[in-house]
Every structure is written in C-alpha cells, then in structure tokens.
DOTIDO-116755 format. One line per 2 residues: number of its first residue (from 1); their letters; for each residue y, x, z of N, C-alpha, C. Coordinates in pm, 1 decimal, m for minus. Example, Ala and Ser with C-alpha at 12.3 -4.5 7.8 and 13.67 -1.06 7.14 Angstrom:
<rokols>
1	as	m569.0/1319.0/780.0/m450.0/1230.0/780.0/m330.0/1320.0/780.0; m225.0/1285.0/708.0/m106.0/1367.0/714.0/3.0/1290.0/787.0
</rokols>
This chain:
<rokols>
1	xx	m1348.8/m233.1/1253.3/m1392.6/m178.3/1378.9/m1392.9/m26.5/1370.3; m1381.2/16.5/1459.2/m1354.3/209.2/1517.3/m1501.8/253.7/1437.2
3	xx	m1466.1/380.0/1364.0/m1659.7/417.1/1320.8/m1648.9/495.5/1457.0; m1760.3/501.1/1493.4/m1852.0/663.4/1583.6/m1901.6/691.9/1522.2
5	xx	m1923.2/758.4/1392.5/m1969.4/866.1/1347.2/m1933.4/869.5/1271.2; m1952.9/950.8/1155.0/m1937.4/992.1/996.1/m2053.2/927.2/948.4
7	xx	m2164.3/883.1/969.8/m2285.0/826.0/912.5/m2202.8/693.0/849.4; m2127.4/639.3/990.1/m2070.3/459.9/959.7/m1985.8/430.3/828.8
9	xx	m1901.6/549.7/818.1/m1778.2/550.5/722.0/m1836.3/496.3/599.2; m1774.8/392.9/541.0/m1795.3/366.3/407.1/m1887.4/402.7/315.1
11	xx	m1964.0/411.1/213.9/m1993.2/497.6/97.0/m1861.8/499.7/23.1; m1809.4/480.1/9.1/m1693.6/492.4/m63.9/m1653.4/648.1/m49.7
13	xx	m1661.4/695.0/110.2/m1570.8/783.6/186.7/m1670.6/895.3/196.0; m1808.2/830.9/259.2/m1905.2/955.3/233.1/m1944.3/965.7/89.5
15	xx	m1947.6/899.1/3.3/m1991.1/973.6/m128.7/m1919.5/1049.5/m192.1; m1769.4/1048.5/m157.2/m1652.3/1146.9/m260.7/m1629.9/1269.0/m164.5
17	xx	m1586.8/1248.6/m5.0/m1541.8/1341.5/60.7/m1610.8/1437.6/87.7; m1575.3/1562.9/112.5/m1616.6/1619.5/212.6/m1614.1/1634.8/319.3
19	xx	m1666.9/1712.0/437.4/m1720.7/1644.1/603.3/m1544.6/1665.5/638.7; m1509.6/1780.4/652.3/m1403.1/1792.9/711.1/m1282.4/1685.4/680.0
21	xx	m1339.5/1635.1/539.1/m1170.5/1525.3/523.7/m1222.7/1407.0/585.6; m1408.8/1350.3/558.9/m1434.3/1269.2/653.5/m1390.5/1271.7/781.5
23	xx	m1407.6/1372.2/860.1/m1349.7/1370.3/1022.7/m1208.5/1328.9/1019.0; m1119.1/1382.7/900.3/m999.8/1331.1/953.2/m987.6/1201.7/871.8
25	xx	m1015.7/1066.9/800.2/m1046.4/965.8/773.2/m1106.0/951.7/917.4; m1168.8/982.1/963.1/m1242.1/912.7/1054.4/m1130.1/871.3/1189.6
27	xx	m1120.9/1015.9/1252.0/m961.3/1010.2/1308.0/m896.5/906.8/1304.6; m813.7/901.3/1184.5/m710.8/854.5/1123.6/m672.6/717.3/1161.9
29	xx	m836.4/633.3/1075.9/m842.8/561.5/1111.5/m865.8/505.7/1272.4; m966.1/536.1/1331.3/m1008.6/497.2/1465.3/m839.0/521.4/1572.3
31	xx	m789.5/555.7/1531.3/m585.3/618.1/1625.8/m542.2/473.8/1563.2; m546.5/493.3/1396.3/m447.2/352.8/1318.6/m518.6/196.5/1376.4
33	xx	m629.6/177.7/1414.6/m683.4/91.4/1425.1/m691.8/71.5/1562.4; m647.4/121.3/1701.1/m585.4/74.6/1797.1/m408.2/66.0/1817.7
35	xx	m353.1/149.0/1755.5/m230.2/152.6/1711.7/m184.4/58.5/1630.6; m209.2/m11.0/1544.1/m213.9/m127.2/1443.1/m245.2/m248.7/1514.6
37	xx	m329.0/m262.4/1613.5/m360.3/m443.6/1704.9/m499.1/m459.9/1570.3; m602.3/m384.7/1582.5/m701.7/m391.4/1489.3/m682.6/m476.4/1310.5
39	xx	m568.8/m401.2/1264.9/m543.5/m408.6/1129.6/m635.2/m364.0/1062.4; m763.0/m394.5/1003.4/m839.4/m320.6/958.7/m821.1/m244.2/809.0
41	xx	m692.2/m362.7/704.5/m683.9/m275.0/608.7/m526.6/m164.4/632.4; m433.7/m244.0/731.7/m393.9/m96.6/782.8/m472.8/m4.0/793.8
43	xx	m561.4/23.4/895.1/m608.1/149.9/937.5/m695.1/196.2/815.5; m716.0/175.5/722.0/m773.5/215.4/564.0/m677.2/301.2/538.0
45	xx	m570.8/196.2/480.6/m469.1/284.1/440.6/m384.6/429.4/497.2; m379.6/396.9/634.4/m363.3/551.6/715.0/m457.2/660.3/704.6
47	xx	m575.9/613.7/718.5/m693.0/673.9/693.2/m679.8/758.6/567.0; m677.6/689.8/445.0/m623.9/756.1/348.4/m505.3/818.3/305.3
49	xx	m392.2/793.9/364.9/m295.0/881.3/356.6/m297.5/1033.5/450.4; m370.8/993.4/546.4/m440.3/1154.8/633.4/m473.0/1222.5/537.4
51	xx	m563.6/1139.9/464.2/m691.6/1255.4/369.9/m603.7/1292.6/349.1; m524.6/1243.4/246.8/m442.7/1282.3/106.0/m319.6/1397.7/185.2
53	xx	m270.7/1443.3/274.0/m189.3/1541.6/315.1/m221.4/1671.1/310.6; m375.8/1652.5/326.5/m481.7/1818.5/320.1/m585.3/1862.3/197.9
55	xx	m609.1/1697.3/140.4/m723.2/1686.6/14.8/m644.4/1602.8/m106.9; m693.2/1653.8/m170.3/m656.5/1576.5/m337.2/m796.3/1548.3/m416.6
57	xx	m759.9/1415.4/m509.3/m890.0/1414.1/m571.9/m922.5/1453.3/m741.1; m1021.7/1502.3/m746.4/m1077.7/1561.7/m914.5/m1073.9/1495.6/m982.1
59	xx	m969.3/1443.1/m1075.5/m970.4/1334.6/m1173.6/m1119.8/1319.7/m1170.5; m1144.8/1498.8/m1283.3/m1293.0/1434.9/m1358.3/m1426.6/1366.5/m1293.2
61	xx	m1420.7/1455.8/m1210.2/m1520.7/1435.0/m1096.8/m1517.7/1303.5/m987.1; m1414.1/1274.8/m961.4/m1375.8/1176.8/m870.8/m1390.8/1213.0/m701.5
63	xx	m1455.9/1334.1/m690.4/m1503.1/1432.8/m568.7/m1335.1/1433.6/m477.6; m1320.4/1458.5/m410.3/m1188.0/1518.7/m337.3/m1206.6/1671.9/m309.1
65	xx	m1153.3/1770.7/m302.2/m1131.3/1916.0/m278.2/m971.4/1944.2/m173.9; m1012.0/2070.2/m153.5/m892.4/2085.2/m32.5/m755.7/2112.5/m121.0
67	xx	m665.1/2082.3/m114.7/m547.7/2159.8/m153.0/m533.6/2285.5/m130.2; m480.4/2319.7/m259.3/m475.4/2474.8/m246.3/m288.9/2520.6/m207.3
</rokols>
C-alpha cells in the first residue's frame, strides 16, 4: 500500500536513510505502486533503485550517504 508519510516507511528504510533519500523511496515507491497494478515487491524494488541513483551505502556502517 502507498505510505503518507515517512513515519510509515519500513524500519528498514527509516533506520539506514536519511530524510531526503526517504522522500525519494517514498516517491518512488507510491508512482511504482500505481504504475505497477499494486505490485508491492515491484514498487520496493523501484523504490530502491531511486535511492541508489543519488545515495550509496557505508559498507561499515550500513547508513546510506549522498554521492559525492
């Protein structure tokens, strides 16, 4: 289902991301997930390929940071 907010998103998504890659996960998904006919692990996976165009993640840390 579509989140409305950043509160809804996963822990998965709020515990590593930061807000701004949350919003676009959030995005991402909620576009892939009427675009898809409510695929829910489609719209995951789009979701995460958004992040990943602007953010990368910290091995050590497991955190995500912006691309530099």
């Amino acid at each position: 289902m579509p989140y409305s907010s950043l509160k809804d998103l996963p822990d998965s998504v709020r515990d590593h991301l930061p807000r701004h890659a949350q919003e676009i996960y959030r995005a991402a998904f909620n576009s892939a997930w009427d675009d898809y006919e409510h695929d829910e692990a489609r719209a995951h996976r789009v979701a995460w390929a958004a992040v990943k165009n602007k953010y990368e993640k910290d091995e050590d840390s497991g955190d995500w940071q912006a691309k530099h």
